[in-house]
N, C-alpha and C positions, 0 to 999 in steps of 0.2 A: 428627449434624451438628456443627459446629466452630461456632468463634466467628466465624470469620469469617461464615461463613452464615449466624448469628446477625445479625449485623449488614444484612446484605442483604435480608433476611427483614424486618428493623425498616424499614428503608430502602422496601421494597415498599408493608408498612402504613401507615406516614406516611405516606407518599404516598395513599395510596388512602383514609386516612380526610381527611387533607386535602380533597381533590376528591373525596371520599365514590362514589366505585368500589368494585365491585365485584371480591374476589378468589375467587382459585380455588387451593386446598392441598390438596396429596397428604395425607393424614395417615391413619399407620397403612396404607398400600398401599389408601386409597380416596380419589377426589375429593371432595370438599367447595365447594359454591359459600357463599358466606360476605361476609356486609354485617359488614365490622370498626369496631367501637365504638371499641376501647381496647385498648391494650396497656401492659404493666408487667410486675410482680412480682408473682405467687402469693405472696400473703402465710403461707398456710404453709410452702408446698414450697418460695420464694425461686427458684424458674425462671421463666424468662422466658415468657409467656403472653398472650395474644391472646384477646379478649373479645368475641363476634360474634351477627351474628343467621343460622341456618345457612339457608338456602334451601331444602335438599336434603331435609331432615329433616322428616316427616309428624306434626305434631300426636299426640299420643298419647291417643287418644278416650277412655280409661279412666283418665287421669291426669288430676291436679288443674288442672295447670299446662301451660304452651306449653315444650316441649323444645327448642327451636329458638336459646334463646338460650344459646350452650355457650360453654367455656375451652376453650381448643386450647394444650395444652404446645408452644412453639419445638422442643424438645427430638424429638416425636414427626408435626412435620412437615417432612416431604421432599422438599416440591416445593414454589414458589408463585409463581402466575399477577397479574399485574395486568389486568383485563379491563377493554373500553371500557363497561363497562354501569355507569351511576350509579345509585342509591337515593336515595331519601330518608328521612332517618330516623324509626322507628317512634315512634309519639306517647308511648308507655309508655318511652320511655328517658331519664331525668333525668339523664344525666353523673359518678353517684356509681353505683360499685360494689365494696362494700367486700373483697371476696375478692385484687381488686389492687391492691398499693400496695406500695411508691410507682409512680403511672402514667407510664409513657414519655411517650405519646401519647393525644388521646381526642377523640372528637367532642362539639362542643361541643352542648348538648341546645337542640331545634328551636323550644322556646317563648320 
């Protein structure tokens, strides 16, 4: 992807975490339905990175934790949809996630 897609890419997410929609990202040659948090900087890698709750993704019954909330590198996504479906956001999401920084973009937390 180039920078300019870069930019369109940022352009889709604001917007959609604005008006908190629903997208939809190629990444890695598969769809991903995806409620976006936040986007910034990967504070190790320094790529550009998207912070979401995945939809698509099934609970991992043997793991400790909910998989669902992943980073999606700019860099490793290839496509993205702005879809008419809104969310609301999930009550476990307080607006600080320190793996990005500094954040582009973020929804603001619902309490």
């Amino acid at each position: 992807m180039n920078s300019l897609s870069q930019n369109d890419f940022l352009t889709v997410i604001g917007t959609a975490i604005t008006d908190h929609r629903v997208i939809q990202i190629k990444y890695n040659n598969v769809w991903r339905t995806v409620e976006p948090y936040m986007a910034g900087l990967h504070k190790e890698s320094q790529t550009p990175s998207l912070y979401g709750f995945c939809r698509d993704v099934i609970p991992t019954l043997y793991a400790g934790q909910d998989n669902r909330w992943q980073i999606f590198r700019f860099s490793d996504i290839e496509d993205i949809e702005l879809t008419y479906y809104e969310f609301r956001p999930h009550l476990e999401y307080t607006g600080t996630f320190d793996r990005l920084q500094p954040v582009y973009v973020k929804l603001a937390p619902s309490r």
